[in-house]
KEPA-222467 format. One record per residue (C-alpha): residue number from 0; chain; x negated, y negated, z negated. Coordinates in Angstrom, 1 decimal. Last residue first. Example, Ala and Ser with C-alpha at 12.3 -4.5 7.8 and 13.67 -1.06 7.14 Angstrom:
<nodes>
+---------+------+--------+--------+--------+
: mardren : lolo :      u :      v :      w :
+---------+------+--------+--------+--------+
:       1 :    A :  -13.7 :    1.1 :   -7.1 :
:       0 :    A :  -12.3 :    4.5 :   -7.8 :
+---------+------+--------+--------+--------+
</nodes>
This chain:
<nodes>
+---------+------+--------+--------+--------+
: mardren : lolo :      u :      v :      w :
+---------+------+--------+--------+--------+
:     370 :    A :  -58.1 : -163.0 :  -17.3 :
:     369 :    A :  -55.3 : -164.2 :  -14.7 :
:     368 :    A :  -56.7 : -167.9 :  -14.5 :
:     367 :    A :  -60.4 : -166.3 :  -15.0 :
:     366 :    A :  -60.4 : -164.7 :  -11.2 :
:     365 :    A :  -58.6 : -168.1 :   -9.8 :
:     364 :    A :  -61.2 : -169.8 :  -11.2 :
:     363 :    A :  -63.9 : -166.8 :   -9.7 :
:     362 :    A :  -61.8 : -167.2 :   -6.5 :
:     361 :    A :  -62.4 : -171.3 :   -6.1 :
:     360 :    A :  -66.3 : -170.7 :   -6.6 :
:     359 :    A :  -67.7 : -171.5 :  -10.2 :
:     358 :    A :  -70.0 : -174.2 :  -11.3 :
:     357 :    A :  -72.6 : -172.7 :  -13.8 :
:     356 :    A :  -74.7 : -171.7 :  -11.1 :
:     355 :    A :  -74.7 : -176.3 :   -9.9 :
:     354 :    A :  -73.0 : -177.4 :   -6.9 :
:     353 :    A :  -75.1 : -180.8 :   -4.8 :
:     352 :    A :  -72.7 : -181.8 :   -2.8 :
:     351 :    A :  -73.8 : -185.8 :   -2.4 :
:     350 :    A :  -72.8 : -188.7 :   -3.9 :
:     349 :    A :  -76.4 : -188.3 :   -6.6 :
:     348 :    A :  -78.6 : -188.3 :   -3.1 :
:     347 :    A :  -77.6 : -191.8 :   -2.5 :
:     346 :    A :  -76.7 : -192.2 :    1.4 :
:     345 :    A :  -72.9 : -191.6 :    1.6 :
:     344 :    A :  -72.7 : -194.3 :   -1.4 :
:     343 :    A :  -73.7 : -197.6 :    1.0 :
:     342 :    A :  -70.6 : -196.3 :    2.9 :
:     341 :    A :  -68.5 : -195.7 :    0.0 :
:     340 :    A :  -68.8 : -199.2 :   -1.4 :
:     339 :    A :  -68.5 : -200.5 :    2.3 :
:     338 :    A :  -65.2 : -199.0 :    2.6 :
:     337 :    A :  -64.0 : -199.9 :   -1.2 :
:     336 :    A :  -65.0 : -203.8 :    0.0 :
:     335 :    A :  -63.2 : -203.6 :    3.0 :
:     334 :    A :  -59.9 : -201.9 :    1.7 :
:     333 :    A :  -59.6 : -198.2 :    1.9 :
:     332 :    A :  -56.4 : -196.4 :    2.7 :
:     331 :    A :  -55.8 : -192.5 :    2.1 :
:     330 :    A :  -57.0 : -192.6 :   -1.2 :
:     329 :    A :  -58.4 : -189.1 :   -2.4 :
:     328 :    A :  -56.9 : -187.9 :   -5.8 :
:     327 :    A :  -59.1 : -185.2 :   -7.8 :
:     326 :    A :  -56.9 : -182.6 :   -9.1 :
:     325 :    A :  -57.3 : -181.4 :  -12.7 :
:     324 :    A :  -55.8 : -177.6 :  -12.7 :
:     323 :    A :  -53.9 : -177.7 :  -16.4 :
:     322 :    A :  -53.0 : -173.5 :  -17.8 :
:     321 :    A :  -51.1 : -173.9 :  -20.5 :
:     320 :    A :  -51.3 : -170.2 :  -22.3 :
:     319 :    A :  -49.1 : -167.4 :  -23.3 :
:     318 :    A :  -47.9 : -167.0 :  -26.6 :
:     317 :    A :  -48.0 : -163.9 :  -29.3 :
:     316 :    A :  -46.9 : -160.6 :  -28.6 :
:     315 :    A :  -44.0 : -160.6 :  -29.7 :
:     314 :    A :  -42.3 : -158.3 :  -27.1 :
:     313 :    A :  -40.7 : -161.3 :  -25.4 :
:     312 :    A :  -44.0 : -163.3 :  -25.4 :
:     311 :    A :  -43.8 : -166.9 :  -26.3 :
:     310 :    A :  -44.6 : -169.2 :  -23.5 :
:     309 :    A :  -47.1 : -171.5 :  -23.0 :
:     308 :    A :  -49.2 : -173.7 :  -25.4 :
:     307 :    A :  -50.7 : -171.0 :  -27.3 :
:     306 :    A :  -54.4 : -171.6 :  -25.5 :
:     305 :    A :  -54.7 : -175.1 :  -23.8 :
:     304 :    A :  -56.9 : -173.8 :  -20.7 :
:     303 :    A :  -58.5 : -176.7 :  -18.4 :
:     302 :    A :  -58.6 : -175.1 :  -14.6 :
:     301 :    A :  -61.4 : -177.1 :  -12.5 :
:     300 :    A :  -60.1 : -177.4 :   -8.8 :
:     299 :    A :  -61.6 : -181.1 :   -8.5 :
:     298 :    A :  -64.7 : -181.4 :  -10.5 :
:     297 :    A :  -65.0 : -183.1 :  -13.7 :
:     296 :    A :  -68.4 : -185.5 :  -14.1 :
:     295 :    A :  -67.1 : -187.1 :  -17.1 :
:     294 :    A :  -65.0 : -184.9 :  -19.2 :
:     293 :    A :  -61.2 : -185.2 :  -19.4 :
:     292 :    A :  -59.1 : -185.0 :  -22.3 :
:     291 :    A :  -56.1 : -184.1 :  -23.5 :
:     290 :    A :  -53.0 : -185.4 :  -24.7 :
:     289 :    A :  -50.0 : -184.1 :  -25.8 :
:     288 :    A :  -46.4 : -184.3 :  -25.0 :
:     287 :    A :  -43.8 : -182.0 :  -26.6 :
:     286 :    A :  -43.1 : -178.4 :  -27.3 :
:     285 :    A :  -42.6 : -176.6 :  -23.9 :
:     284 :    A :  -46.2 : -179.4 :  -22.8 :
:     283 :    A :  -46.4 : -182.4 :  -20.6 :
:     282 :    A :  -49.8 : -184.1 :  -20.6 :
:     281 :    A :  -50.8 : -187.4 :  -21.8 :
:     280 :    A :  -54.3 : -188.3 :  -20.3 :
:     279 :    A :  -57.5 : -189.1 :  -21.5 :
:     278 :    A :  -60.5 : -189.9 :  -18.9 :
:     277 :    A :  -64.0 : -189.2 :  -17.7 :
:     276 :    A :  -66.1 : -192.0 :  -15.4 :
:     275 :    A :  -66.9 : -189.7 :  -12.3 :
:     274 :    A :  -63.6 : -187.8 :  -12.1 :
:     273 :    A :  -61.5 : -191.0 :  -13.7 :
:     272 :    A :  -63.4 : -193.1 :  -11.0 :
:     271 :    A :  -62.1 : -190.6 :   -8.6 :
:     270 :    A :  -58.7 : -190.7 :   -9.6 :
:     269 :    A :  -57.1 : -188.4 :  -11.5 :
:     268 :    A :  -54.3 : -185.1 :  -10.8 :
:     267 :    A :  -53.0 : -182.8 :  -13.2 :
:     266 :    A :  -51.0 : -180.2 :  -12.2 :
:     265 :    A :  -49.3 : -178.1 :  -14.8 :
:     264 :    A :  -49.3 : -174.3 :  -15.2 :
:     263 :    A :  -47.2 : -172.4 :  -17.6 :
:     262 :    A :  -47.9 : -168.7 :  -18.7 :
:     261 :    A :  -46.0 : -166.1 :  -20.3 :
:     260 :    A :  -44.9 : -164.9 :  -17.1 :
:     259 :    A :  -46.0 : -167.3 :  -14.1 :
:     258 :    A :  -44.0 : -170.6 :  -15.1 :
:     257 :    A :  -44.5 : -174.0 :  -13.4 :
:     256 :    A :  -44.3 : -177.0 :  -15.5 :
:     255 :    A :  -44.2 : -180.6 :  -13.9 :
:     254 :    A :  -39.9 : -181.7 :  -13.6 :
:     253 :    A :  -39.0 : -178.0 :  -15.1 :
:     252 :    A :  -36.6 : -175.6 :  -12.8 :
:     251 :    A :  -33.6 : -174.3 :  -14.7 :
:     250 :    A :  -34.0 : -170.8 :  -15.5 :
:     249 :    A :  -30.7 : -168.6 :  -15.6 :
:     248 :    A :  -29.8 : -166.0 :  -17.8 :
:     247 :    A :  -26.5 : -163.8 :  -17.2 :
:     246 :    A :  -24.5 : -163.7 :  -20.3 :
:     245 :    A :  -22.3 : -160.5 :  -21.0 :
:     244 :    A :  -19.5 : -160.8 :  -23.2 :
:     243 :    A :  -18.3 : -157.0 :  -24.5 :
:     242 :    A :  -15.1 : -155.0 :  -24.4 :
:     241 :    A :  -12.9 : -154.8 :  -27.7 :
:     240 :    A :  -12.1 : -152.0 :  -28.8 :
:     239 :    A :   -8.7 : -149.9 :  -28.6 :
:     238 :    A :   -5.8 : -149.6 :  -31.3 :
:     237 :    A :   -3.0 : -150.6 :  -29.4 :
:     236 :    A :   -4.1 : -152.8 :  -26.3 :
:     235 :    A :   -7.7 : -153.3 :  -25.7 :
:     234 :    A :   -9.7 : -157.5 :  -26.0 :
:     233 :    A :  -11.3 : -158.7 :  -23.5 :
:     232 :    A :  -15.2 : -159.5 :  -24.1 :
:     231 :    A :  -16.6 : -160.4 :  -27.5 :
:     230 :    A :  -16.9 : -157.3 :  -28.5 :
:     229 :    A :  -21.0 : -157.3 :  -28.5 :
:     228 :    A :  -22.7 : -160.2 :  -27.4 :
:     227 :    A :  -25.2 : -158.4 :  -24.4 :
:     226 :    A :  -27.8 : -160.5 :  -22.9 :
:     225 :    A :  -28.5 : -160.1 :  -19.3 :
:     224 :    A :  -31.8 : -161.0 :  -17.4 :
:     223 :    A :  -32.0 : -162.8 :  -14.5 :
:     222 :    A :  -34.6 : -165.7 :  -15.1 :
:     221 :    A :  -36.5 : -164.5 :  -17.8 :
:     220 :    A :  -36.1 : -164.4 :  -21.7 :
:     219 :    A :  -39.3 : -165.6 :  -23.4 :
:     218 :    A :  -37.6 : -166.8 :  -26.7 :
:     217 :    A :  -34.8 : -164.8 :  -28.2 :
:     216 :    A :  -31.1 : -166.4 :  -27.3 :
:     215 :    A :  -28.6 : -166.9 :  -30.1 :
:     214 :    A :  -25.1 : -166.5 :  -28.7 :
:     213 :    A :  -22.4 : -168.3 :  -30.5 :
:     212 :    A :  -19.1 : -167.3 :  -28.9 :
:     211 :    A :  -16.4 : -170.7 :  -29.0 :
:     210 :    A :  -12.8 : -169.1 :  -28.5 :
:     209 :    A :  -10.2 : -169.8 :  -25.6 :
:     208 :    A :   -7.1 : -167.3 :  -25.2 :
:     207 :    A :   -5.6 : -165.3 :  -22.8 :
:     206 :    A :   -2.6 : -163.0 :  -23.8 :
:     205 :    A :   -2.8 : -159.2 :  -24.5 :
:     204 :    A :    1.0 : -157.1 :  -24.9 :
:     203 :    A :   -0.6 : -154.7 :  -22.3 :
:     202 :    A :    2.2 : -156.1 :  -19.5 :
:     201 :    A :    1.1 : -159.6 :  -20.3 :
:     200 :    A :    2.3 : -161.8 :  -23.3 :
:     199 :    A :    3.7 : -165.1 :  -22.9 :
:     198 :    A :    7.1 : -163.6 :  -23.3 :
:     197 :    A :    6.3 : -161.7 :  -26.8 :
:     196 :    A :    5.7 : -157.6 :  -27.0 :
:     195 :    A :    7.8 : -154.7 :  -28.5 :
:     194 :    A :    6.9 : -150.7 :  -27.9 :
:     193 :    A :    4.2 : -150.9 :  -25.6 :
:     192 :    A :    2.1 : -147.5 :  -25.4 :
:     191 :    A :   -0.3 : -146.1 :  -27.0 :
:     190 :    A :   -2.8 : -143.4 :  -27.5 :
:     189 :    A :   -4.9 : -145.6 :  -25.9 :
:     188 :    A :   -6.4 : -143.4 :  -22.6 :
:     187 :    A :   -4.6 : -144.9 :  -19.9 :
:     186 :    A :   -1.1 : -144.8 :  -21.8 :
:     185 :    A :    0.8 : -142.3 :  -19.1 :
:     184 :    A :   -2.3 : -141.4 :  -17.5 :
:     183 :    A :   -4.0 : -140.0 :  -20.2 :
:     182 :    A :   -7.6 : -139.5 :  -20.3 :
:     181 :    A :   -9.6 : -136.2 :  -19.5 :
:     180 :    A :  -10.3 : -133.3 :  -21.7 :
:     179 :    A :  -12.6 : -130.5 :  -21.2 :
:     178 :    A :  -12.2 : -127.0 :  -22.7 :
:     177 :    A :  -14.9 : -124.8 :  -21.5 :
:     176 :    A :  -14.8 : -121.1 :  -20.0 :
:     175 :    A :  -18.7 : -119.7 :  -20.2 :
:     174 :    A :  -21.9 : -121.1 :  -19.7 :
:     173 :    A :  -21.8 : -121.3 :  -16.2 :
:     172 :    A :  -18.1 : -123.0 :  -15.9 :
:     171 :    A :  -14.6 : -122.1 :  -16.0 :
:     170 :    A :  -12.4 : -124.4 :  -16.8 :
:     169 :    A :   -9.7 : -125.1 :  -19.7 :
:     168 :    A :   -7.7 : -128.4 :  -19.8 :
:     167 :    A :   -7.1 : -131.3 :  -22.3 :
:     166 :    A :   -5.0 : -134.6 :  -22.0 :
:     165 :    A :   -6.6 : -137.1 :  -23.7 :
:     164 :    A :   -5.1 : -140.4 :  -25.5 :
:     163 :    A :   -4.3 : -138.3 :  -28.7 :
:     162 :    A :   -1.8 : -140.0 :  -29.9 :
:     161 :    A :    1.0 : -137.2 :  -28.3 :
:     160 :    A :   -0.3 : -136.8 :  -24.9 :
:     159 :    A :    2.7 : -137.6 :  -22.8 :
:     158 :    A :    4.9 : -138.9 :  -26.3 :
:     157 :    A :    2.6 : -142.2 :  -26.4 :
:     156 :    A :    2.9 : -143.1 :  -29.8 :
:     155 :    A :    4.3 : -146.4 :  -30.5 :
:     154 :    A :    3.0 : -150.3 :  -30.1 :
:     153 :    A :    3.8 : -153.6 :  -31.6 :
:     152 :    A :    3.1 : -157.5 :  -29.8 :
:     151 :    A :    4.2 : -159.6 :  -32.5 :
:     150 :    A :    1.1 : -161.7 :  -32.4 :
:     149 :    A :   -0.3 : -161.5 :  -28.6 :
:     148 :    A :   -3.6 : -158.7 :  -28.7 :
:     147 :    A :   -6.3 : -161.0 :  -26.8 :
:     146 :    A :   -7.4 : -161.5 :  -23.5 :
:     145 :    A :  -10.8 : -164.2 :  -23.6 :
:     144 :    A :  -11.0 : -167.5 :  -22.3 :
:     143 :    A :  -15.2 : -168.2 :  -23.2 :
:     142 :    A :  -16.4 : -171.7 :  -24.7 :
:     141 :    A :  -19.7 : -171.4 :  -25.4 :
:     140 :    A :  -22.2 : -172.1 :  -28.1 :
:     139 :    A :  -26.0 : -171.8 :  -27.6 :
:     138 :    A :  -29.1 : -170.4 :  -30.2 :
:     137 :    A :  -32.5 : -171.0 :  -29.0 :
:     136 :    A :  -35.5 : -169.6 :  -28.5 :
:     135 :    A :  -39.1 : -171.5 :  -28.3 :
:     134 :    A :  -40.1 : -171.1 :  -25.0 :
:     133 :    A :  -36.7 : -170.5 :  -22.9 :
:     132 :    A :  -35.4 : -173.7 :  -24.8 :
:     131 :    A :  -38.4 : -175.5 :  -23.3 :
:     130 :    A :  -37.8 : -174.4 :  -20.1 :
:     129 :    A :  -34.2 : -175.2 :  -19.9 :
:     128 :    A :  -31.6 : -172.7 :  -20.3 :
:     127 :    A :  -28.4 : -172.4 :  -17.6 :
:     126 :    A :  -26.3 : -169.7 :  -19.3 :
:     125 :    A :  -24.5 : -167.6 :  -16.7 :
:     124 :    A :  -20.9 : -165.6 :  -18.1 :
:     123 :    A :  -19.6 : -162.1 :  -17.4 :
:     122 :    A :  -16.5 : -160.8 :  -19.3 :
:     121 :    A :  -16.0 : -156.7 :  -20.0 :
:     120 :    A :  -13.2 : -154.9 :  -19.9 :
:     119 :    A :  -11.8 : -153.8 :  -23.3 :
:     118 :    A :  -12.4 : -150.2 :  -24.3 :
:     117 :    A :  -10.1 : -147.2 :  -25.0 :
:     116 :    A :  -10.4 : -145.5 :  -28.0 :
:     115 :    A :   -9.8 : -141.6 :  -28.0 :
:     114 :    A :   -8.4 : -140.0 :  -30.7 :
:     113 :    A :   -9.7 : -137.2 :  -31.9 :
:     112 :    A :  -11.3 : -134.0 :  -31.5 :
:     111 :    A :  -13.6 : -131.9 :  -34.3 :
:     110 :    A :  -16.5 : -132.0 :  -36.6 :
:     109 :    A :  -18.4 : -134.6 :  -34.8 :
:     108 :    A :  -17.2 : -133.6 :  -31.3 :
:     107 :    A :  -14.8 : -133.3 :  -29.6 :
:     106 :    A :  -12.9 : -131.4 :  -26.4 :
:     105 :    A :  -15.1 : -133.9 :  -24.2 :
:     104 :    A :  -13.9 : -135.4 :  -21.0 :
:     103 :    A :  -13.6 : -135.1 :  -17.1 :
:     102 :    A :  -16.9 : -134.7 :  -15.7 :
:     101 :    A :  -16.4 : -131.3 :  -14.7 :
:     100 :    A :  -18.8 : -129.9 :  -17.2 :
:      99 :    A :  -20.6 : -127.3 :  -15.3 :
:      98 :    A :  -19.3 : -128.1 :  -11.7 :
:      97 :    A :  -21.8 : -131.0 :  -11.6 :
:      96 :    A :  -22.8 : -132.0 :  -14.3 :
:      95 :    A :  -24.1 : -135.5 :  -13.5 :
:      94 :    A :  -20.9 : -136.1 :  -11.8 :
:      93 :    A :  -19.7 : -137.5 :  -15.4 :
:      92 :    A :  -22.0 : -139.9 :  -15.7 :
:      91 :    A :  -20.2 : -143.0 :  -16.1 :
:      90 :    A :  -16.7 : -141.7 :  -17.6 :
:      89 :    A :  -18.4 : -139.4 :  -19.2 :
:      88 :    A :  -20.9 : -141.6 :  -20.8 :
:      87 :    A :  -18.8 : -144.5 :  -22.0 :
:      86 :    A :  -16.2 : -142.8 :  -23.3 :
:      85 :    A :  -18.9 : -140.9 :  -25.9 :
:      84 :    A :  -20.2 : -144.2 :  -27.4 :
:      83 :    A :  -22.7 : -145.6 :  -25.8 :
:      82 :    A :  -25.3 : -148.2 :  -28.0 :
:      81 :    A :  -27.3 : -149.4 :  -25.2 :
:      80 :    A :  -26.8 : -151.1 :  -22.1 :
:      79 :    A :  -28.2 : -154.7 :  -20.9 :
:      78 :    A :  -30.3 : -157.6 :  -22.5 :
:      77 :    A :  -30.8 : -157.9 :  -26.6 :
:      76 :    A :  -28.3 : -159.2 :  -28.9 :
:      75 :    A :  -27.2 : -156.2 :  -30.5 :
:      74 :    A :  -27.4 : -154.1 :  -26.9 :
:      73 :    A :  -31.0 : -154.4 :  -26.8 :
:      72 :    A :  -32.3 : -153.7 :  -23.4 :
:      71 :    A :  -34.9 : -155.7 :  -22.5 :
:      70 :    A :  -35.7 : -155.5 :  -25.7 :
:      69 :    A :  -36.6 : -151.8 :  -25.6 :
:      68 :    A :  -39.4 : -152.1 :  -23.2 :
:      67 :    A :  -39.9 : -155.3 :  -21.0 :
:      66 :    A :  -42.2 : -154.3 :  -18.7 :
:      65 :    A :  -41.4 : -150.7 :  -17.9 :
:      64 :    A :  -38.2 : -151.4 :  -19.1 :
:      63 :    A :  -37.1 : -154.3 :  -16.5 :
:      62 :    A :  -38.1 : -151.6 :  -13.8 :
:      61 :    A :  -36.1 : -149.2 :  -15.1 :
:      60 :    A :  -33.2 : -151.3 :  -14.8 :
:      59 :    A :  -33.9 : -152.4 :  -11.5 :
:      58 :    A :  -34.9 : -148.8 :  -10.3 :
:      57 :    A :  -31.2 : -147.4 :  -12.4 :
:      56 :    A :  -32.1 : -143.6 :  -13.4 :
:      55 :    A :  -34.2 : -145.0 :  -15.9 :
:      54 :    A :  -32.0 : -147.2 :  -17.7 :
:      53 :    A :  -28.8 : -145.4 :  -18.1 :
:      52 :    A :  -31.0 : -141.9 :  -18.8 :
:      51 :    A :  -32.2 : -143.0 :  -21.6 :
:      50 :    A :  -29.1 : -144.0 :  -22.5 :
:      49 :    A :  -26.9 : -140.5 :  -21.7 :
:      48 :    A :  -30.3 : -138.5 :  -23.2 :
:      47 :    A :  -30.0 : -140.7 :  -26.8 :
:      46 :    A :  -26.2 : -139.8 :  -26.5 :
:      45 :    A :  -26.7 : -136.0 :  -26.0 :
:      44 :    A :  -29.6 : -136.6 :  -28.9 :
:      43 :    A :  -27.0 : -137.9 :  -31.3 :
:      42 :    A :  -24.5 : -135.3 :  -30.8 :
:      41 :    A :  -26.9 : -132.3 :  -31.3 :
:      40 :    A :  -27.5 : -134.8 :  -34.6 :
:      39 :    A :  -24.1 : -133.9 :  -35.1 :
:      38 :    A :  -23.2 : -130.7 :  -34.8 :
:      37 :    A :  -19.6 : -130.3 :  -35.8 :
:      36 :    A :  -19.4 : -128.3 :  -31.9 :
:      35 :    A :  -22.7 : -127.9 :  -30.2 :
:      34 :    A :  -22.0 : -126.2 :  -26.5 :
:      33 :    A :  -18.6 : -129.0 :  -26.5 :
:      32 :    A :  -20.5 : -131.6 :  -27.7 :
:      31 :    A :  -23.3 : -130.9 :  -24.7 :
:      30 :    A :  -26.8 : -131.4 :  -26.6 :
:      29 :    A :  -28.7 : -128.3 :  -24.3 :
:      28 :    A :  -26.4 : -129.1 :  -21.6 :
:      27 :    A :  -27.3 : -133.0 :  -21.1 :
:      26 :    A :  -30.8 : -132.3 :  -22.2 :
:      25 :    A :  -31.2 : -130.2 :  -19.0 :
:      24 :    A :  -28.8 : -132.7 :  -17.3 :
:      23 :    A :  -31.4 : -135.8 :  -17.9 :
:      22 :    A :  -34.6 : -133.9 :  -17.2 :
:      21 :    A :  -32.7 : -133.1 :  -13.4 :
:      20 :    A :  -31.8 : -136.5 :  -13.1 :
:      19 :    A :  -35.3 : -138.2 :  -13.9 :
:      18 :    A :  -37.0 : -135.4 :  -11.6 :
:      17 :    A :  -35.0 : -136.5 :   -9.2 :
:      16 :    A :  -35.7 : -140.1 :   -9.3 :
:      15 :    A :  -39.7 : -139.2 :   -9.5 :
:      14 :    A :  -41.6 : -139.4 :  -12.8 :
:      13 :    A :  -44.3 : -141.7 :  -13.1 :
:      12 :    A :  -43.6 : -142.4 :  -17.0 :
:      11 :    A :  -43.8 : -138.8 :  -17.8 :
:      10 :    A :  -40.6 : -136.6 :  -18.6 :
:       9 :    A :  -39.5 : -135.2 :  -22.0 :
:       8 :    A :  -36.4 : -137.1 :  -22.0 :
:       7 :    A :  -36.3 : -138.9 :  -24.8 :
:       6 :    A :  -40.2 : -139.1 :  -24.3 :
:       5 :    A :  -39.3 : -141.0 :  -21.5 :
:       4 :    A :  -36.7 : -143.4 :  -23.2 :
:       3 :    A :  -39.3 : -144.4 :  -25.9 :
:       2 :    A :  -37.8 : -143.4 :  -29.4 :
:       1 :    A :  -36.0 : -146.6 :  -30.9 :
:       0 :    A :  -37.8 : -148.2 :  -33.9 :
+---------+------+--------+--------+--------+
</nodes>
């Protein structure tokens, strides 16, 4: 189980933006690969401190994980960042460090320099996901053009940085002078550089092709949330990865449901024989029809709760509820004999208002709807 990104950073969960930042580049310098050289778990905590810090130093992102957690943010199927390598988080928080690191690189780390691997760009997609499907999970297939490396496309060391994809430089900083490295500009980081490519290939030796992505989708995703598919964006030149496929969520609107969270509501609305009389209707549910029933005597405004029949949680914490408000219908047009029905009823004592301790006022229903 991942380590809650406040603890991460030693910082409580009603910490200000600043004090966010400033926790972030105390761990940022403590774990620094360059201050920790062949250390490795120093390593992993400078990466756990880059994530952490990915999520809560964004308010929309931050917001999602105070609700969501970790799965909001799963980056093997979940929604949004996770996993960085080292590329990732000097290239997006370099100014972090200020004059310290520079922002331009790492000299290593893990026992030593290496290559660097550049990254594919990423590809953006929306899925449109009924409500049903949103309920119970489900698992689509899409058709994505993608860049890929073109067959016969070859590539030879880049001469400017010799393989390395990094060109290195010494500054001076407050914990001493620090070797840095920043990425070629000669092979843009790869290492790389086009030796022999085909025709239909672009300038990278990549070409755009069209692949079916499978992309199982957890139940209780919102509206606006982002799932990750990892490499599955645009493919690198030479030996880099590929980017990722990111797949904006969207909620299609249901005919009768409404959703609040993990909750659905569905009017229901009778006549007033069906009020006085009792009734059993088919409802709509994520998982089917069903019907309920309606006891005689039912007041308009009363809230029936089908427990489980709503949404499941995205944390896994069981389903929400069905919550059905019954809604007595008024006829706008009366014929004669329905006038003088009601006429001869507006003087028997059993027609009239008569609310009993046990019926509950419009804010207590609305009280128990969120309880």
């Amino acid at each position: 189980m991942k380590q809650d990104y406040y603890e991460v950073l030693g910082i409580s969960k009603g910490a200000t933006a600043a004090e966010i930042k400033k926790a972030y580049r105390k761990k940022a310098i403590e774990f620094h690969p360059d201050k920790n050289p062949g250390d490795s778990s120093a390593e992993e905590m400078f990466k756990k401190a880059a994530e952490a810090y990915e999520i809560l130093g964004n308010e929309d992102k931050r917001a999602k994980y105070d609700r969501f957690g970790h799965q909001a943010f799963d980056g093997g199927g979940g929604f949004g960042g996770g996993g960085m390598n080292m590329d990732d988080i000097f290239s997006q928080f370099g100014d972090i460090f200020g004059g310290g690191f520079g922002g331009g690189g790492f000299s290593g780390f893990g026992g030593g320099g290496g290559q660097r691997r550049v990254k594919g760009s990423n590809l953006r997609i929306r899925v449109s996901l009924t409500l049903e499907e949103i309920a119970n999970g489900t698992e689509k297939k899409i058709k994505v053009k993608r860049k890929v490396q073109a067959a016969g496309t070859t590539y030879k060391t880049c001469t400017t940085c010799n393989g390395s994809g990094q060109v290195t430089r010494i500054t001076n900083t407050i914990l001493g002078r620090m070797q840095t490295a920043s990425p070629c500009n000669v092979c843009g980081g790869a290492g790389q550089i086009i030796d022999q490519k085909p025709d239909d290939a672009d300038a990278q030796g990549l070409k755009v092709q069209e692949e079916t992505v499978s992309i199982k989708i957890p139940a209780g995703v919102e509206d606006g949330m982002q799932l990750k598919v990892t490499s599955k964006g645009n493919d690198a030149p030479g030996n880099g990865i590929p980017g990722d496929l990111l797949v904006a969520i969207e909620e299609k609107p249901h005919a009768s449901l409404q959703r609040e969270g993990d909750n659905l509501h569905y009017d229901l609305y009778i006549s007033y024989s069906e009020a006085a009389l009792g009734a059993s209707r088919e409802i709509d549910t994520v998982t089917g029809k069903v019907r309920i029933k309606v006891e005689e005597g039912v007041q308009s405004g009363k809230i029936l709760r089908l427990r489980g029949k709503g949404i499941s949680n995205l944390n896994g914490y069981g389903k929400g509820d069905l919550l059905v408000h019954v809604n007595v219908w008024t006829p706008k047009t009366l014929n004669k004999e329905q006038r003088e029905f009601f006429e001869k009823m507006a003087s028997d004592d059993n027609f009239k208002p008569n609310p009993e301790k046990s019926d509950k006022s419009f804010f207590e229903k609305v009280k128990d709807m969120f309880s």
